[in-house]
C-alpha positions in Angstrom: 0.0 0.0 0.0 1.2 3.9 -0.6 2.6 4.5 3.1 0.9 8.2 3.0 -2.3 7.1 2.4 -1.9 4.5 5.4 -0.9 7.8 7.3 -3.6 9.2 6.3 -6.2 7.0 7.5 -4.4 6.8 10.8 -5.1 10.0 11.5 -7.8 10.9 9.9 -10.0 7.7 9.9 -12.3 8.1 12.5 -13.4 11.0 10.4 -13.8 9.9 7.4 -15.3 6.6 8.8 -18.1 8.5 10.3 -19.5 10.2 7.1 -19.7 7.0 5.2 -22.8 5.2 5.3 -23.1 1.3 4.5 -24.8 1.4 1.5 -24.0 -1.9 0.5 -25.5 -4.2 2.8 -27.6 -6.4 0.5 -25.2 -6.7 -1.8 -22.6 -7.5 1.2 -25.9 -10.2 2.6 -25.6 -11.6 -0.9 -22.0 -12.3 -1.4 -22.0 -14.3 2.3 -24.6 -16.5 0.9 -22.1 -17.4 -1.9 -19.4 -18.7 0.4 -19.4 -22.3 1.6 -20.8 -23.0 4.7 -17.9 -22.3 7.5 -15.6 -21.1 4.8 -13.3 -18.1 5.9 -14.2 -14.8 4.2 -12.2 -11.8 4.1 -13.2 -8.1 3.7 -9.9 -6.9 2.3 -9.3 -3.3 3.2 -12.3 -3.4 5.7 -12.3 -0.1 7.3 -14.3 1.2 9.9 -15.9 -2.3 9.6 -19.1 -1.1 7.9 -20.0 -4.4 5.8 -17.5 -6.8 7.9 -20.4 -8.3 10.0 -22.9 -8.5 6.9 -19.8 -11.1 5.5 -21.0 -13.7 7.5 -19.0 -16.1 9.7 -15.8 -17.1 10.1 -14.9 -12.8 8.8 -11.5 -11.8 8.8 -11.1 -8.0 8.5 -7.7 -7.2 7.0 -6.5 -3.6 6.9 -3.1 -1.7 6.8 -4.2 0.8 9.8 -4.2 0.1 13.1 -6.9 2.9 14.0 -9.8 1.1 11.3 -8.9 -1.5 13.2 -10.4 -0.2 16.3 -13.3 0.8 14.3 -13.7 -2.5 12.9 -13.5 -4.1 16.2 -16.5 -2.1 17.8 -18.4 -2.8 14.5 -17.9 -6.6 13.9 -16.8 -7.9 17.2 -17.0 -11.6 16.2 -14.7 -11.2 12.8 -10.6 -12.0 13.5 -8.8 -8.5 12.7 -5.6 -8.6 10.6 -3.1 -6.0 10.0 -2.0 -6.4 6.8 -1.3 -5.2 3.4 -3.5 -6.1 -0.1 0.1 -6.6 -1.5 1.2 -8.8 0.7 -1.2 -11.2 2.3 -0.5 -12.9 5.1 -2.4 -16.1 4.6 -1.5 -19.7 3.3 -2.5 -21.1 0.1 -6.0 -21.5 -0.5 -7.3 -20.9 3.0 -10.0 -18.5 2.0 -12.8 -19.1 0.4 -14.3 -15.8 -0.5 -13.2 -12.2 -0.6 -14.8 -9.2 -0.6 -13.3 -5.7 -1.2 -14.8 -2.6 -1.4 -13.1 0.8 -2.7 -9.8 -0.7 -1.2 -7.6 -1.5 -4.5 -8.2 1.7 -5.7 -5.6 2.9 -3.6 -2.6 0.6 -5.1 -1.1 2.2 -8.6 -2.5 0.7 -11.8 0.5 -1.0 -12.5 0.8 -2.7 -8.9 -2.6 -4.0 -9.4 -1.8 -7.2 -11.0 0.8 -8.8 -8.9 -2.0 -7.9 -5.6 -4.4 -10.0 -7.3 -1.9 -12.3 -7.9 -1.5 -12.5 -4.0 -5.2 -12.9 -3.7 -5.9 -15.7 -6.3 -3.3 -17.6 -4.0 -4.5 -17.5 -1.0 -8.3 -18.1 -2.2 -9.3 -21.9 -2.7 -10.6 -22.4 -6.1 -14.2 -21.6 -7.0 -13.8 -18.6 -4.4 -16.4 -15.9 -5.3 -14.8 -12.2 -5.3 -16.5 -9.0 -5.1 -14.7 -6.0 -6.2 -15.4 -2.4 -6.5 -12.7 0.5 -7.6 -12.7 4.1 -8.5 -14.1 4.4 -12.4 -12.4 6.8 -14.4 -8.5 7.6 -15.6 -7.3 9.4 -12.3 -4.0 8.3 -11.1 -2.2 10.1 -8.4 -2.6 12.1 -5.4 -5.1 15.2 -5.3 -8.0 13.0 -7.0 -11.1 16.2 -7.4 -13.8 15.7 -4.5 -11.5 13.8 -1.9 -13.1 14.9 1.6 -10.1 13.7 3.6 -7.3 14.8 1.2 -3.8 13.5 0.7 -5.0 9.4 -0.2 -3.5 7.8 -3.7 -6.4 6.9 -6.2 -6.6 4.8 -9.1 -9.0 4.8 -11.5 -10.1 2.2 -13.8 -12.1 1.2 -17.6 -13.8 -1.6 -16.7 -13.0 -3.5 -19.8 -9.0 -3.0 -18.4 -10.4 -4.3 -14.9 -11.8 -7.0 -16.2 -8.8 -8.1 -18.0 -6.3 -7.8 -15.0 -8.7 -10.1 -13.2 -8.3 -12.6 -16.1 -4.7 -12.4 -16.3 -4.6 -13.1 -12.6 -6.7 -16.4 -12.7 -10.2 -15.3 -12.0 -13.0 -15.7 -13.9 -14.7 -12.4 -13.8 -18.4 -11.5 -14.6 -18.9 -8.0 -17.0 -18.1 -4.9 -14.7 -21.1 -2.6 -13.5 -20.6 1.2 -13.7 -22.2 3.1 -11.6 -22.4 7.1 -11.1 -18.2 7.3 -9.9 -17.2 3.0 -9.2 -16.8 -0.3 -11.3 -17.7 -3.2 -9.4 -17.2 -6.6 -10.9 -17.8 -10.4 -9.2 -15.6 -13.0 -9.8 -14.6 -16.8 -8.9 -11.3 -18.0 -8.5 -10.5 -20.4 -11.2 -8.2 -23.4 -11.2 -5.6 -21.2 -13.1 -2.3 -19.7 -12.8 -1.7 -16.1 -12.5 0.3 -14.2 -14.2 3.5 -12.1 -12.3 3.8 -8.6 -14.5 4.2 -5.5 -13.7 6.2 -2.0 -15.0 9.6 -2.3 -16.1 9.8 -5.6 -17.4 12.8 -6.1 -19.9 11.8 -9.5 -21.3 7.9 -10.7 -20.5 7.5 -14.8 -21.0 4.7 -16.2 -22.6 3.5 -19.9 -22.6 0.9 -21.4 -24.3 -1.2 -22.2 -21.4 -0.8 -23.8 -17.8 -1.0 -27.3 -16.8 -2.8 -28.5 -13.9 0.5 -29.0 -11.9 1.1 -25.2 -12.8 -2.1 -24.2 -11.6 -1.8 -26.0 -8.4 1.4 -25.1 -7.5 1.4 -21.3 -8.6 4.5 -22.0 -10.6 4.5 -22.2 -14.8 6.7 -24.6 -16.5 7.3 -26.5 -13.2 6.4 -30.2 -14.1 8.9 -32.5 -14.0 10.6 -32.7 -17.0 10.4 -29.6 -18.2 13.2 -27.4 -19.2 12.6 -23.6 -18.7 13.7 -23.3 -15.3 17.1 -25.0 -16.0 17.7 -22.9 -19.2 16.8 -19.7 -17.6 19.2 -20.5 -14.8 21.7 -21.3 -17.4 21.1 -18.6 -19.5 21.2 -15.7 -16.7 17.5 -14.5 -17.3 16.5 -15.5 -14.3 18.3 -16.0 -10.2 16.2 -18.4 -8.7 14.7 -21.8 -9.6 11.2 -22.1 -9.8 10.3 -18.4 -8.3 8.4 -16.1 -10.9 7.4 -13.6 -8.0 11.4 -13.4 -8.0 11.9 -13.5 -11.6 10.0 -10.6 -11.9 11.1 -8.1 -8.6 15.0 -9.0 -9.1 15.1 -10.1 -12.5 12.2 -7.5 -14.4 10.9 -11.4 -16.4 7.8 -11.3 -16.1 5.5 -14.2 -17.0 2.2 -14.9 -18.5 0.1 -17.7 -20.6 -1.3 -16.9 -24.0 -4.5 -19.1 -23.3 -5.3 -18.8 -19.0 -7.2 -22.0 -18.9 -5.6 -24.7 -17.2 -5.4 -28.3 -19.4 -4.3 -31.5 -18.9 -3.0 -31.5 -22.4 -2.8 -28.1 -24.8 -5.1 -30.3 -27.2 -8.2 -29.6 -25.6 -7.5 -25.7 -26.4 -10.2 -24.4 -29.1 -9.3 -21.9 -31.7 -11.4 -19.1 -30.6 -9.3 -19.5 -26.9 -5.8 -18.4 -28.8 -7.8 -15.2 -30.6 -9.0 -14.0 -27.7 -5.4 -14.9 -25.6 -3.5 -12.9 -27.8 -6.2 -9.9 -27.9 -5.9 -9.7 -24.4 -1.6 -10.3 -24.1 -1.3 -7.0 -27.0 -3.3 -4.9 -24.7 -1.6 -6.5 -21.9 1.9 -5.8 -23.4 0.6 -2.5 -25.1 0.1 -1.3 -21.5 3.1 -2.6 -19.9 5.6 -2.6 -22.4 8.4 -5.2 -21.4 11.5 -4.7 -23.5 11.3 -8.3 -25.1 8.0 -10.6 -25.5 9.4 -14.3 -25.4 6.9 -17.2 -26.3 7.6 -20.7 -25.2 6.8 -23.0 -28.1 5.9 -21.8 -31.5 2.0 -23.5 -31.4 0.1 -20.4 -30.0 1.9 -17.8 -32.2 1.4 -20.1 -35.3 -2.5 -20.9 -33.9 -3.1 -16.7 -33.4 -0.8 -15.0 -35.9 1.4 -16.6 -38.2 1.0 -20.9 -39.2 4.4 -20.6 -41.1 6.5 -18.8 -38.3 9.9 -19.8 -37.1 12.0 -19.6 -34.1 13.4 -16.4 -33.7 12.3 -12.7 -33.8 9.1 -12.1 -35.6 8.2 -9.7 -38.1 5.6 -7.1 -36.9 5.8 -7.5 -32.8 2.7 -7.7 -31.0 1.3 -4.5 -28.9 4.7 -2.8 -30.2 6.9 -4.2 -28.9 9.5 -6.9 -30.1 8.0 -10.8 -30.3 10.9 -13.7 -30.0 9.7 -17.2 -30.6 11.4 -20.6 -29.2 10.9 -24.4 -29.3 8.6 -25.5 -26.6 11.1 -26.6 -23.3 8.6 -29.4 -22.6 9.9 -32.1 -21.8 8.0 -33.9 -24.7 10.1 -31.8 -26.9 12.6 -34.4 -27.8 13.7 -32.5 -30.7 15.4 -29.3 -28.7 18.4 -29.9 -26.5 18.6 -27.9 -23.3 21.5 -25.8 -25.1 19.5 -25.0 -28.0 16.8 -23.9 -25.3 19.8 -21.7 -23.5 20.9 -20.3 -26.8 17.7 -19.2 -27.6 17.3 -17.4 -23.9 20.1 -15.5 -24.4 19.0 -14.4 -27.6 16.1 -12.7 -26.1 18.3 -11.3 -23.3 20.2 -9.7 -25.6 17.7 -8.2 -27.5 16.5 -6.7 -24.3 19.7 -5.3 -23.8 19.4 -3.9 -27.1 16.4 -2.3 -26.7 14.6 -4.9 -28.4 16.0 -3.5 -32.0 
């Protein structure tokens, strides 16, 4: 979270608490009904605690200031308070089952917001519903017009951009509402992988979609057998084994999946699934930018964009910037050795350092 607006509501919370009305309290009513019998429910960013008892029970309220806190305490006695940050959830794996947020991810930068959802999809079980709600608009900064309290970062978002975050982070999200000044979209958690972008990524990977043992275990290419991880190593694009969160905070690689649909095999993928994968990665990379967009394995490129394409950089790019293809590091991939896989890693790294030219 932006530290200043955390001061902020330390100081000023009370205050602002008490001119906010719960407006939401069906819709609140209506989201606890989704979640399972006795599954834990968090209202992320929960305030003053003005829907945190509406949740239902078990309710944990997690917010970064210690004086909602109080507030939530006095309002929802029963729910389990947390201090905590959106962008880095202190939960385990799948231990929630449903999470509600309301006008609290509108205070993380655009560009921040993926790798938060990121955080969420992993620590919601799959099929977790999700109810979020966000500033509409383009507003980005401090000083946003209207702001009672004064001195809080604001986001605004398109809801067709909100939408697609939530995809690329593994939910599977319904079509956004606007209404008067907010978007609010529901969601469930899907059995998917999510993807770990962000700004200044010099090389952004792209496989064709996860596996099931990717899904599960939050990591891509991590079933046995396969050779990313090794050639990466090898190569010097990434430090750690097996760590994308790492790949991408000290290595700028970040990593996504044309198609976000998990498969046993990439054979039950439909055609219509890679047109509307590689819509979303241009705006995706249009947005972002990475230096270097690296595919691993020709099929989705050749599926979306070109049948006759070759390893090696493509003409055109996608979202504009620079598109490198490779051989697929599968381990099914008899025909590339894990050198040829290396070689064609540092390709891409040095077209990063080139500037992608």
């Amino acid at each position: 979270m932006e530290r200043r607006t955390v001061e902020v509501y330390e100081e000023r919370g009370p205050i602002w608490a008490s001119s906010r009305r719960p407006v939401r309290r069906d819709e609140a009513r209506a989201f606890a009904a989704l979640v399972p019998t006795g599954g834990i429910r968090i209202d992320l960013g929960c305030g003053g605690g003005r829907y945190t008892a509406d949740l239902g029970r078990p309710v944990v309220g997690l917010d970064a200031a210690a004086s909602m806190l109080e507030l939530c305490r006095a309002a929802a006695p029963a729910a389990l308070l947390v201090r905590g940050d959106l962008e880095a959830l202190p939960f385990g794996a799948g231990t929630l089952q449903g999470g509600w947020a309301n006008m609290s991810y509108l205070h993380l930068p655009r560009t921040r917001l993926p790798m938060a959802l990121a955080d969420l999809q992993g620590v919601l079980a799959p099929g977790a519903p999700v109810d979020l709600q966000v500033l509409a608009g383009d507003h980005e900064g401090f000083g946003l017009p209207g702001d009672d309290v004064g001195g809080r970062f604001f986001s605004g978002w398109q809801p067709d951009a909100l939408e697609q975050v939530l995809v690329g982070a593994g939910f599977g999200p319904e079509p956004a509402v606007v209404e008067d000044d907010v978007v609010r979209v529901r969601a469930r958690r899907l059995r998917s992988l999510a993807d770990t972008v962000g700004a200044g990524m010099g090389v952004l990977v792209v496989g064709l979609n996860p596996s099931l043992h990717a899904a599960d275990s939050g990591v891509g290419f991590s079933r046995p057998g396969n050779r990313f991880w090794p050639a990466a190593r090898t190569a010097g694009l990434v430090t750690r084994d097996r760590d994308p969160r790492g790949a991408l905070s000290v290595d700028g690689v970040g990593m996504t999946d044309l198609v976000k649909r998990a498969t046993t095999t990439a054979a039950e993928l439909g055609g219509e699934e890679y047109g509307e994968g590689m819509a979303r990665l241009e705006g995706l990379v249009g947005w972002l930018e990475p230096g270097v967009v690296c595919f691993v394995g020709l099929a989705g490129w050749r599926a979306a964009v070109d049948r006759g394409a070759r390893a090696g950089l493509q003409e055109g790019g996608l979202g504009g910037r620079p598109v490198y293809l490779m051989p697929s590091t599968s381990g099914l991939n008899a025909g590339s050795s894990l050198d040829e896989l290396t070689g064609h890693l540092r390709a891409v790294i040095a077209l990063a350092r080139e500037g992608g030219r």
